[in-house]
C-alpha positions in Angstrom: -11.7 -9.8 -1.2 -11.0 -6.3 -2.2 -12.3 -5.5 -5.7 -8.8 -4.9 -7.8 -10.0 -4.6 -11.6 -9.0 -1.0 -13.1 -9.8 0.3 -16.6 -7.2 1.9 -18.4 -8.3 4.1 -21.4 -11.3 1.5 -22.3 -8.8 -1.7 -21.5 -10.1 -3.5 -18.5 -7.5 -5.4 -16.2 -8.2 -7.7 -14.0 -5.7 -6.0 -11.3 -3.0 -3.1 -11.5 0.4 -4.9 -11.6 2.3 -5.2 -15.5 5.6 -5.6 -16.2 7.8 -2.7 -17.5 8.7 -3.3 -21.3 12.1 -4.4 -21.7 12.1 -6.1 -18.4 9.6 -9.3 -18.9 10.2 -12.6 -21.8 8.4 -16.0 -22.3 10.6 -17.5 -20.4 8.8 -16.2 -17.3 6.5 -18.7 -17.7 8.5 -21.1 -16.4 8.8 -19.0 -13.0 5.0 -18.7 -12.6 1.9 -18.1 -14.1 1.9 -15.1 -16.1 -2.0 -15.2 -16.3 -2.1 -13.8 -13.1 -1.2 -10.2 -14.1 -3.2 -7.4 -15.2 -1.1 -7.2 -18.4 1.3 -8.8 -20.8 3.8 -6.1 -21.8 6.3 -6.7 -24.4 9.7 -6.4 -25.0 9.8 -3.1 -27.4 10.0 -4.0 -31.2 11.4 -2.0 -34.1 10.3 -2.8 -37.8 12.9 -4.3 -38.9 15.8 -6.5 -37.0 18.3 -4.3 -34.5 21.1 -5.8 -32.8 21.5 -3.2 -29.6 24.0 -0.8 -28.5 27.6 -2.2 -27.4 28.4 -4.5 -24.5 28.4 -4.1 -21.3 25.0 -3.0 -21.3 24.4 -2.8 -17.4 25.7 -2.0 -14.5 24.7 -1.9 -10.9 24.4 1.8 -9.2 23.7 1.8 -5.6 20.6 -0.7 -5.5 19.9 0.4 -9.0 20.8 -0.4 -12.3 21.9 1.4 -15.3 21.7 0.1 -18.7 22.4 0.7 -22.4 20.5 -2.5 -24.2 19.8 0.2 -27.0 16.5 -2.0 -28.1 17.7 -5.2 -29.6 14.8 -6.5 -31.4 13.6 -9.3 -34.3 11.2 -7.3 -36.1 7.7 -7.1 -36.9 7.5 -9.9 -38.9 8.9 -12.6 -35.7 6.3 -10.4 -33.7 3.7 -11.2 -35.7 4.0 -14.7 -36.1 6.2 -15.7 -33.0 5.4 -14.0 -30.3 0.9 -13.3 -30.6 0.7 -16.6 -30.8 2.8 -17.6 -27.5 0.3 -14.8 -25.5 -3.0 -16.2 -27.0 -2.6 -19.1 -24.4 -3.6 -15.9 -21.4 -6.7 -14.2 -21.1 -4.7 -11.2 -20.0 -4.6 -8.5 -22.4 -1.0 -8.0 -24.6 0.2 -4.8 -24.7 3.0 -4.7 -27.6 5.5 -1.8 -26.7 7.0 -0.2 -30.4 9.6 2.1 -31.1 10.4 4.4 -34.1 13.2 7.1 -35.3 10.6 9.5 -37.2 7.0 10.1 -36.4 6.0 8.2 -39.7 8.3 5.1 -39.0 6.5 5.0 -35.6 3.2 5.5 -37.4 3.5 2.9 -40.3 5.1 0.0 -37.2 1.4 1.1 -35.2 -0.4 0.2 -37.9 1.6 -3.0 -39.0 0.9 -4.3 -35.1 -2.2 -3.3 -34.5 -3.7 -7.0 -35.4 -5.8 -9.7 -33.8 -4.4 -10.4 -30.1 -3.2 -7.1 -29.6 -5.4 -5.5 -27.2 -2.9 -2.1 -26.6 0.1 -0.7 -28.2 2.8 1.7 -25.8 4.4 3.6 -27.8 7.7 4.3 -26.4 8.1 8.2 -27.6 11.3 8.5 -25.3 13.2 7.1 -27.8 15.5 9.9 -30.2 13.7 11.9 -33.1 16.2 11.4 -35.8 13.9 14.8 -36.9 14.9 17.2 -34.3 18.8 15.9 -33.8 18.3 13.0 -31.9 16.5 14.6 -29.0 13.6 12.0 -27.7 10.3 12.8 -29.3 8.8 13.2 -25.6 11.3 15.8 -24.7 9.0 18.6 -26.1 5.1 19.3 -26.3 5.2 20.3 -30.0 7.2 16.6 -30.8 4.8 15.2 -28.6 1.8 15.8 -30.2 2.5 15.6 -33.8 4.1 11.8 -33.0 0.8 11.3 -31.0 -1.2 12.8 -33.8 0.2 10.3 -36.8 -0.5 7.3 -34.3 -3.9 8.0 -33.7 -4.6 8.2 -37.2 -2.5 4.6 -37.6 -4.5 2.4 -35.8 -8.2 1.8 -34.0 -6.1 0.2 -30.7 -6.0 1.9 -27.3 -2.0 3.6 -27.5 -0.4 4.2 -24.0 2.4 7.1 -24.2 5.3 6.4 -22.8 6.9 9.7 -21.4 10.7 10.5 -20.5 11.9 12.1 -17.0 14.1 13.3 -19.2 11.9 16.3 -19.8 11.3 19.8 -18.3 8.2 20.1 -19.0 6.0 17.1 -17.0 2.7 18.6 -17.4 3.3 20.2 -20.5 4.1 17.1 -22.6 1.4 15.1 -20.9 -1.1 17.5 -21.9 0.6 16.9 -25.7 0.3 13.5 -25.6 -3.6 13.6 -24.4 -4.4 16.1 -27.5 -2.6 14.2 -29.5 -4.8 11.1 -29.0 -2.9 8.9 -26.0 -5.7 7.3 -24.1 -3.3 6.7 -21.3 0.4 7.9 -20.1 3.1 5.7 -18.8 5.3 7.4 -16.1 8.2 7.4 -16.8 11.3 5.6 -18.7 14.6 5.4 -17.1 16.6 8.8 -16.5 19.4 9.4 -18.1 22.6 8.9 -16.4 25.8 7.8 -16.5 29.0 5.5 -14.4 32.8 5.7 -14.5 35.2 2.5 -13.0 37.7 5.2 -11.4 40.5 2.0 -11.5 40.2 2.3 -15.2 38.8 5.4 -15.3 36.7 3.9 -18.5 32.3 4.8 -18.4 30.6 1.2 -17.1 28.6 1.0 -20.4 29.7 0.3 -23.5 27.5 3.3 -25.1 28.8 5.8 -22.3 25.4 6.3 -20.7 22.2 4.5 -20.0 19.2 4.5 -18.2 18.9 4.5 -14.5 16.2 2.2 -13.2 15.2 1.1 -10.1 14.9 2.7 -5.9 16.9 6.0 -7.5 14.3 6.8 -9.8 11.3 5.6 -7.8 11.0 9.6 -6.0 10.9 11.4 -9.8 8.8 8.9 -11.5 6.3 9.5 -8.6 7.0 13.2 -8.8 6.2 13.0 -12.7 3.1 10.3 -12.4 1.4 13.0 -9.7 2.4 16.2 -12.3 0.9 13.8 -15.0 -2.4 12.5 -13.5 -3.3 16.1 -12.1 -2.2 17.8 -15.8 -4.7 15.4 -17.7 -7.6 13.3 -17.8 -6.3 9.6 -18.7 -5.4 7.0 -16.6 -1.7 7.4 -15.7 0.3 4.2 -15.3 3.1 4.4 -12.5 6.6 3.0 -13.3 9.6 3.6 -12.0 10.9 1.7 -9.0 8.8 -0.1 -7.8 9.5 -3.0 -5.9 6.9 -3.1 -3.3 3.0 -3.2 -2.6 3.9 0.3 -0.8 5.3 1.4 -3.8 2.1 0.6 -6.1 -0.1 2.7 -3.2 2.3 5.6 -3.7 2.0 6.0 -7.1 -2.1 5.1 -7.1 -2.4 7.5 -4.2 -0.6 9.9 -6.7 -3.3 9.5 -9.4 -1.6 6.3 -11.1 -4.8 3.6 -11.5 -2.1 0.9 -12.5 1.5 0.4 -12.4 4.6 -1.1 -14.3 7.1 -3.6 -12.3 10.3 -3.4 -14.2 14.2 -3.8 -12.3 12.5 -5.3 -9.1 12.2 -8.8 -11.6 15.9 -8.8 -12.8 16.3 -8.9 -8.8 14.1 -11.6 -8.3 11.7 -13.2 -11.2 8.6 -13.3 -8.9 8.6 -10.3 -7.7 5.2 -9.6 -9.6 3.0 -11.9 -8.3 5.0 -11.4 -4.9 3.7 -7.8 -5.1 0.1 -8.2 -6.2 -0.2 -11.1 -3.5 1.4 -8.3 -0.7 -0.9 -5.1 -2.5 -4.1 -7.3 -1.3 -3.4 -7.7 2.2 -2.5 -4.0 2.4 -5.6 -2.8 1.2 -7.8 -5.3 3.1 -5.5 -4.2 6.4 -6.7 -0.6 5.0 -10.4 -1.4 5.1 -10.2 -0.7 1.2 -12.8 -3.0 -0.5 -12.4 -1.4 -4.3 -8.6 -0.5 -5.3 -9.8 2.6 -7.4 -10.8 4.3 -4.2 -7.4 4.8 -3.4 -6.8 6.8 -7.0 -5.8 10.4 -6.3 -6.1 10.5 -3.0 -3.0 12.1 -2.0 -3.4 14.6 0.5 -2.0 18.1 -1.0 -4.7 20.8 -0.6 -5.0 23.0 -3.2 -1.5 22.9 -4.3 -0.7 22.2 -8.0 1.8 20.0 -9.5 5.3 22.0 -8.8 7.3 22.7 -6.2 6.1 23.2 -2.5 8.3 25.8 -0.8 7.8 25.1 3.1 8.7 27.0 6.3 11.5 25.4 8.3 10.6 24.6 11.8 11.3 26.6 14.7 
């Protein structure tokens, strides 16, 4: 049996494979067993009760999906003393996924969660900044860090950034986020996009645009998880697109030592397990007996994260 435990910023998993937040509920459970993942992510939570942005909130794009759910959430207060208690029947570590409109909103929520059962907090900082005009607080370095910053002060639990590809500056903001105190990056949240029904000429989402998700974003997430791991030195977790034990060697190859499974469930609920079953056979048809030996590998020479130019052929 190949060896699949990774650690991730001082949180040991017992393999690679979590759900995306947003994209995984209880009610899995009754699918299979969700001790058999490497984490328990959660839907993300806001302080106080927030009913979403306007219906519809999805659409379908070419074998992906946009969507505009805007964070619907019952507060800290259900979290607390709702949802813990369902996830201390697993082993497997929770990971509670937060969200915040200022840095000290963000950092006052980290602190309120950051209780018995909770074993990681992802902080999604590609939400807006209601500081700098709306703008997600992982757009920029300097945002970056001083959100970072007020949530390492907040709490004694391992915090996982969760970057935008929203972003020109990969490298730069993941290099924020590690000063700032992340002990590990997520790469990346959906892209931001948009649909239009040319019979009624109407956008598909009742808030205009949404996030893309799914094969689409699969190339730049992997792109941004490579620019990320080579940038910095924490564990960089892979999501975006994947649907496939292929698609979890990409991204480790990249530098990612786990990943995130998020659309690929909406499309069928065991995809998860599905994956992590198909990911062992690869790496035992590999001759890989440890699943970190595989972190990083990617063959590029000395090239840096960036842009490659190449000569065409003759």
């Amino acid at each position: 049996m190949v060896k699949m435990d990774v650690d991730i910023g001082g949180l040991a998993l017992k393999n690679p494979i979590m759900p995306a937040s947003g994209t995984f509920s209880e009610e899995l459970a009754d699918i299979f067993d969700l001790g058999c993942l490497g984490a328990h992510v959660t839907k993300t939570i806001t302080r106080g009760p927030r009913a979403g942005n306007a219906t519809p909130r999805v659409c379908e794009v070419d074998g992906s999906m946009l969507n505009s759910i805007g964070i619907p959430s019952k507060g800290v207060k259900y979290f607390i003393e709702k949802t813990i208690p369902f996830y201390r029947a697993y082993e497997t570590p929770l990971v509670v996924s937060i969200s915040g409109n200022t840095a000290d909103e963000f950092a006052t929520l980290c602190s309120e969660v950051s209780v018995e059962g909770v074993a990681a907090i992802e902080v999604n900082i590609s939400c807006p900044n209601l500081e700098e005009d709306g703008k997600a607080f992982a757009i920029r370095p300097g945002s970056t860090f001083e959100v970072m910053r007020k949530l390492r002060q907040a709490t004694h639990l391992p915090l996982w950034a969760k970057l935008t590809p929203n972003t020109g500056e990969t490298s730069e903001v993941a290099r924020a986020a590690e000063e700032g105190g992340a002990d590990a990056l997520v790469v990346a949240n959906t892209l931001l996009a948009m649909a239009i029904d040319v019979r009624t000429r109407r956008p598909k989402l009742g808030n205009l645009m949404g996030g893309l998700s799914g094969p689409s974003l699969k190339p730049i997430a992997l792109r941004m998880a490579y620019q990320s791991a080579k940038a910095t030195k924490i564990p960089v977790i892979g999501c975006g697109g994947i649907s496939s034990a292929d698609d979890v060697l990409e991204f480790m190859i990249a530098g990612a030592r786990a990943v995130q499974v998020g659309t690929a469930t909406f499309i069928n609920p065991t995809a998860m397990p599905a994956i992590l079953a198909d990911l062992q056979v690869r790496l035992e048809e590999m001759g890989v007996s440890d699943i970190n030996e595989i972190v990083g590998t990617v063959l590029d020479g000395e090239q840096e994260a960036g842009v490659v130019f190449m000569e065409a052929a003759p």
